[in-house]
C-alpha positions in Angstrom: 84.7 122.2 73.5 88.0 120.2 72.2 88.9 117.5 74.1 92.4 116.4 74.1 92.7 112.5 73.5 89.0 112.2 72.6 88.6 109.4 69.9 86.2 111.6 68.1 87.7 114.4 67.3 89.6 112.4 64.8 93.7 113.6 65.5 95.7 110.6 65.9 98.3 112.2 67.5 96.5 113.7 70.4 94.4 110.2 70.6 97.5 108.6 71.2 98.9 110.9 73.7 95.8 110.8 75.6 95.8 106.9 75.5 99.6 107.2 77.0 97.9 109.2 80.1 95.1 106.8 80.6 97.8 104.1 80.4 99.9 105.8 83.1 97.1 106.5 85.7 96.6 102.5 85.3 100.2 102.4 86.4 102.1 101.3 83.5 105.5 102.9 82.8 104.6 105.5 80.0 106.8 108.1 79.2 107.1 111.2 76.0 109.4 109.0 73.9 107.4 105.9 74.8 104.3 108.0 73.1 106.5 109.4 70.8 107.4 106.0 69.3 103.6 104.7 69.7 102.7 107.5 67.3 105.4 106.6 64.9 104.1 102.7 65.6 100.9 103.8 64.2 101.8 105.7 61.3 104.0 103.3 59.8 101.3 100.0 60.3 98.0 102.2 59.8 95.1 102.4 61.4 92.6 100.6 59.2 92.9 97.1 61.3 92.6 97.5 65.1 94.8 94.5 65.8 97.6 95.8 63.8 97.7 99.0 65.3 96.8 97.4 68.9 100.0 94.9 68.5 102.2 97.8 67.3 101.5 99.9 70.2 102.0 97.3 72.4 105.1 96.4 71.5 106.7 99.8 72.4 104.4 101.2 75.3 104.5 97.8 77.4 107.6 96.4 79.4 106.4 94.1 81.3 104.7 91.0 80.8 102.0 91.8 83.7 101.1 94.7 82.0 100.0 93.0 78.4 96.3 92.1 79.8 95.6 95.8 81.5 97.1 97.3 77.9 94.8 95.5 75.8 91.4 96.0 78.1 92.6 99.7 78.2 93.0 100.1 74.4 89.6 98.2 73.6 87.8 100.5 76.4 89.5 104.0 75.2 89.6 103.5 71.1 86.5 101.6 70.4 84.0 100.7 73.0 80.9 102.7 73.3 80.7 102.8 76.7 83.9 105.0 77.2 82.6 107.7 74.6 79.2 107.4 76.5 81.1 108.4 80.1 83.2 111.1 78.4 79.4 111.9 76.4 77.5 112.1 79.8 80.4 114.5 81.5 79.3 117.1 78.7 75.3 116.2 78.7 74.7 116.1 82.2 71.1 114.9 81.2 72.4 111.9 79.8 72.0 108.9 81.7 75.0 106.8 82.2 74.6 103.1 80.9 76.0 100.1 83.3 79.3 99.4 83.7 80.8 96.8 82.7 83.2 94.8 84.9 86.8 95.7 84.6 90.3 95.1 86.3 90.2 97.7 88.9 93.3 99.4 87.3 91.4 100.0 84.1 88.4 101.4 85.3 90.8 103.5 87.3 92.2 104.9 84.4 88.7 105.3 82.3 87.2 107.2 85.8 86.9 110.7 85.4 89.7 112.6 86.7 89.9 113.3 90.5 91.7 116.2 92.1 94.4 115.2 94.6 92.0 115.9 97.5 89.6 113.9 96.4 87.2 116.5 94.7 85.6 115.5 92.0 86.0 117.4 88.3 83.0 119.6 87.5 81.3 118.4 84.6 81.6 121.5 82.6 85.8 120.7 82.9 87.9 118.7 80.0 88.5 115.1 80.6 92.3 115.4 80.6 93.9 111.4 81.1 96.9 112.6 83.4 98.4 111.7 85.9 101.4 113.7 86.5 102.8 114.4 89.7 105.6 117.5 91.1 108.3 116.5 92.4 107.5 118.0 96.1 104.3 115.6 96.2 106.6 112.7 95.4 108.8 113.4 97.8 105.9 114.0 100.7 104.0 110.6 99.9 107.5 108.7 100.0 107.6 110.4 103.5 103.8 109.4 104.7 102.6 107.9 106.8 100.7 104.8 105.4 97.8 105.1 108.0 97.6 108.9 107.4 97.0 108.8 103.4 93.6 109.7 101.7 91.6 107.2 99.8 93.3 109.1 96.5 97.0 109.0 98.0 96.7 105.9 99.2 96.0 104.5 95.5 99.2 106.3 94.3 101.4 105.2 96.7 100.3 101.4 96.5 101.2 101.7 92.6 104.4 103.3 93.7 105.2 100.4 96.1 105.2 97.9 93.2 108.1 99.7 91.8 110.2 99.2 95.0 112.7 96.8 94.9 113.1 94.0 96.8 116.6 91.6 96.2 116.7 89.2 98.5 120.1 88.3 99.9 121.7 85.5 98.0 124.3 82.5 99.7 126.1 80.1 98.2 124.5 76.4 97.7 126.1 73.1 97.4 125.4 72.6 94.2 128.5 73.7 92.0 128.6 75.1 88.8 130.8 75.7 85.8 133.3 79.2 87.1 136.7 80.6 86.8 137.5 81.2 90.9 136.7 78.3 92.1 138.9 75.9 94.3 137.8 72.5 92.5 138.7 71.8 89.2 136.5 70.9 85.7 138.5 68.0 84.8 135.9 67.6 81.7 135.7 71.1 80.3 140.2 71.3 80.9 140.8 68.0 78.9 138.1 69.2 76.3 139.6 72.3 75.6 143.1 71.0 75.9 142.0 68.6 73.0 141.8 71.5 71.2 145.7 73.1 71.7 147.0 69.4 71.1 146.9 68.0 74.7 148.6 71.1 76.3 146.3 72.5 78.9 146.3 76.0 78.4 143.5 76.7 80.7 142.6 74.9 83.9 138.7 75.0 84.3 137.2 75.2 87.3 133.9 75.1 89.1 132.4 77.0 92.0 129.2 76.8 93.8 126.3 78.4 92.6 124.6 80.9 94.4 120.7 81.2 95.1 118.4 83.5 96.8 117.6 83.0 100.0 113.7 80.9 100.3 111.6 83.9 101.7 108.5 83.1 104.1 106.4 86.1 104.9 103.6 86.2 107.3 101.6 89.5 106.8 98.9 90.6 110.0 95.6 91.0 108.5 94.2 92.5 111.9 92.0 95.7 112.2 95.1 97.5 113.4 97.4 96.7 110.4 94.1 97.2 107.8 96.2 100.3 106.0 99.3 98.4 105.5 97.7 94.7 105.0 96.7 95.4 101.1 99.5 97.9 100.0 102.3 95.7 102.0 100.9 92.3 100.0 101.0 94.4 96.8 104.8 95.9 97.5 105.7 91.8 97.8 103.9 90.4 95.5 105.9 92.9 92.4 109.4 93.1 94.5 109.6 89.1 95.1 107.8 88.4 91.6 111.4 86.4 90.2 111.8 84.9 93.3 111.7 80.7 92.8 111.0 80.1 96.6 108.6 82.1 98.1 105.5 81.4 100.5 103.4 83.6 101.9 100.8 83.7 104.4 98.6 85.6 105.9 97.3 85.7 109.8 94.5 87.0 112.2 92.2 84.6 114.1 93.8 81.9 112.2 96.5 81.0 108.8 95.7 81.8 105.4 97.8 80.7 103.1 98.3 82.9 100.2 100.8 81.2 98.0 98.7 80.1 95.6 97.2 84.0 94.4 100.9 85.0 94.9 101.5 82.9 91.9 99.4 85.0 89.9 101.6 87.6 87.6 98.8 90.6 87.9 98.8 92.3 91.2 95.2 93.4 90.8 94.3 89.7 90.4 96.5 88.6 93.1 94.7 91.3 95.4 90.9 89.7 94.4 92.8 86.1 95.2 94.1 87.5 98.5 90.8 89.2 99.3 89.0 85.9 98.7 90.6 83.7 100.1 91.0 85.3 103.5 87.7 85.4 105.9 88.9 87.3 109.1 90.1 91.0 107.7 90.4 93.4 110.3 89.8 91.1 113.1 91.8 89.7 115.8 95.4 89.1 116.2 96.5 85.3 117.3 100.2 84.8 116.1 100.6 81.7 118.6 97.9 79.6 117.2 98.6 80.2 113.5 102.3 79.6 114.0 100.9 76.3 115.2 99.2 75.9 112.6 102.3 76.4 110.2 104.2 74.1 112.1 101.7 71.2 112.4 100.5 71.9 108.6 103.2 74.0 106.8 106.7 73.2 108.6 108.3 71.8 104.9 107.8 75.6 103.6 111.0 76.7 105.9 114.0 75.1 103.7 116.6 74.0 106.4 117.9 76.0 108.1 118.1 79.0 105.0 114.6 80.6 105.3 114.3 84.2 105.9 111.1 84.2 107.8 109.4 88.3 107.6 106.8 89.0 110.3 104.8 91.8 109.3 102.5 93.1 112.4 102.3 95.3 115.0 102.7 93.1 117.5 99.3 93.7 119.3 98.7 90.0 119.7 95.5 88.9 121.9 96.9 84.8 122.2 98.5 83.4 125.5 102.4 84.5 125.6 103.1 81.4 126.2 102.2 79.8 123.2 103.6 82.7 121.3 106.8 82.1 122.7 107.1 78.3 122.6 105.8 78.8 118.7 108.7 81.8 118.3 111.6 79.4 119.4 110.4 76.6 117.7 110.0 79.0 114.4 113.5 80.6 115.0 115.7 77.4 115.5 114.5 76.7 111.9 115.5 79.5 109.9 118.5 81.6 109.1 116.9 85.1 110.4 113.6 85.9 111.7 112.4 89.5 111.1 109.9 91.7 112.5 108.8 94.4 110.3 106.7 96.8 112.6 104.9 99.8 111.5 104.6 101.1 115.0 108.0 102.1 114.7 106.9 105.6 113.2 106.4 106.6 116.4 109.5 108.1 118.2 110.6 106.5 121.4 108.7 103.7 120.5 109.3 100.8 123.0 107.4 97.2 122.6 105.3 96.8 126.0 102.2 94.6 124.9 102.5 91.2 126.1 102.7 90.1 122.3 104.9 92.1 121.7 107.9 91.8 123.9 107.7 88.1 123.2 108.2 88.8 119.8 110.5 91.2 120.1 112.7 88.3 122.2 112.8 86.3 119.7 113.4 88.2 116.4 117.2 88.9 115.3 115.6 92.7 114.3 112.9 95.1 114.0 112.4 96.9 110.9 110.3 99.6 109.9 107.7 99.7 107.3 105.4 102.4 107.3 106.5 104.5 104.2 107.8 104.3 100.7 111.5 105.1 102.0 111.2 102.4 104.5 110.2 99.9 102.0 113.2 101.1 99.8 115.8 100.8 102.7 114.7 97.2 102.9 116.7 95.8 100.7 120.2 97.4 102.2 118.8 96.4 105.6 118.4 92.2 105.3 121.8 92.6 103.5 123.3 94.4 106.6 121.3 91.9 109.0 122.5 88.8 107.2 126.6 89.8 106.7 126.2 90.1 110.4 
């Protein structure tokens, strides 16, 4: 039996073109004439040292700098450890006993696992290991439609690396800073009379300088409660890509009590930032007590909200199990220091969906919108909607 991209059967080309698939199910953006150039990569700087080739094919099959650590584990794994050829060795000898395995970023042993059907049935072992992960168009368009809640373990996995790829741009305003421009009201006296030493003293060109303009500073709170246990991982993965240029950004996450997750949201790998998350926090999937950890932001965190600029997100369902109350006195205390509080509520799948829990309404009081986020297509009509909320 051939198998295409096998590193045995000794054809570069298919090699290579299998190594594109493997790269592509570990969710780098790998396309024919991304392959095409790899192959061209390795004919023109040979094959006889490893490095050479493995810095040649980087430099045309990776785009972004996140990406160079999963690229090089992957190419180690598929063109020269033994432990790959074992697994793809074992698949054809099911007597073979497979060796341990040694630890790797979660999207690399992805990649290296055999191939799973859609449904979640597993290849049979007398099938070829084909590294693919291509997708039709009408399954694209279903998981951008989905439900996150309602996805299988194997669609859920493809739509949390399509999430990264969403964009987020976060509204910008203008500071007080100023900044060198040509539509500003205040003049450049420096740069004019420079450049007017230049024509002789005549000013030719009046300079002038206008105020620079930032991103808003972003403050998310993401629910970590049982109900929002779907949403929780791929919602922090979706922020941590779309937000990953943004120079103010803290993040937190909140059940019983505040977690803050800043500090793994610095990380550039989303994988890592996911084992950061997942550390740090202790009380996944339990309850839900916004009041008391929006006390504890204020009493702990309250120089994370810049003035009065901060867009604060609140990602939860609202199902909170604290005293209204103290929700409410925490809400208005939250709200007079921000530019826009949003709620972005999964719930809002449902049609005719109305907030009723205690939590809830108090919430809903308080917060200039309600957003929905419980798709791909929700998450990509984010962006329009904070523009539309803030021009308002």
């Amino acid at each position: 039996m051939t198998t295409l991209g096998d590193a045995r059967t000794g054809k570069l080309a298919d090699n290579i073109a299998g190594f594109g698939r493997a790269l592509r199910r570990a969710g780098l953006r790998v396309d024919s004439s991304r392959i095409a150039l790899a192959q061209q990569a390795a004919q023109l700087v040979g094959v006889d040292d490893k490095g050479d080739l493995g810095a040649a094919m980087e430099a045309v099959l990776v785009s972004r700098e996140q990406e160079r650590a999963v690229f090089r584990e992957l190419f180690d794994a598929f063109f020269r450890d033994p432990e790959l050829a074992h697994r793809l060795l074992a698949q054809m000898l099911p007597s073979q006993k497979s060796a341990p395995k040694p630890q790797r970023r979660p999207r690399v042993a992805e990649a290296l696992a055999p191939q799973k059907r859609f449904g979640g049935a597993e290849r049979k072992p007398d099938q070829e290991v084909e590294f693919d992960a291509a997708m039709t168009a009408s399954t694209l368009a279903r998981l951008k439609h989905a439900d996150f809640n309602a996805l299988s373990a194997s669609e859920f996995h493809l739509v949390e690396r399509l999430a990264r790829d969403v964009a987020l741009p976060v509204p910008e305003v203008e500071m007080r800073r100023m900044r060198p421009g040509m539509r500003g009201k205040q003049l450049n006296w420096a740069r004019t009379l420079r450049h007017a030493a230049h024509t002789g003293g005549e000013l030719m060109v009046l300079r002038r300088m206008q105020r620079s303009r930032e991103p808003l500073p972003l403050l998310v709170l993401v629910d970590i409660s049982g109900s929002m246990e779907r949403y929780a991982r791929l919602l922090l993965a979706f922020l941590h890509a779309a937000t990953r240029a943004h120079r103010r950004r803290d993040v937190f996450a909140f059940g019983t009590h505040l977690t803050d997750l800043t500090p793994a949201f610095r990380l550039a790998d989303t994988d890592a930032m996911l084992a950061a998350a997942s550390a740090a926090i202790d009380d996944f999937a339990g309850g839900t007590r916004l009041g008391e950890s929006l006390a504890t932001l204020r009493q702990r965190h309250a120089r994370r909200l810049v003035g009065r600029r901060s867009l604060v997100l609140i990602i939860s369902d609202g199902l909170d199990t604290g005293e209204p109350e103290d929700l409410a006195r925490e809400l208005d205390w939250l709200t007079h220091r921000c530019r826009r509080l949003l709620w972005l509520n999964p719930l809002l799948r449902f049609e005719g969906y109305a907030p009723l829990a205690r939590g809830a309404a108090v919430l809903h009081r308080h917060a200039h919108a309600m957003l929905a986020v419980h798709n791909l297509s929700k998450l990509e009509e984010l962006a329009a909607s904070l523009a539309g909320l803030l021009d308002r």
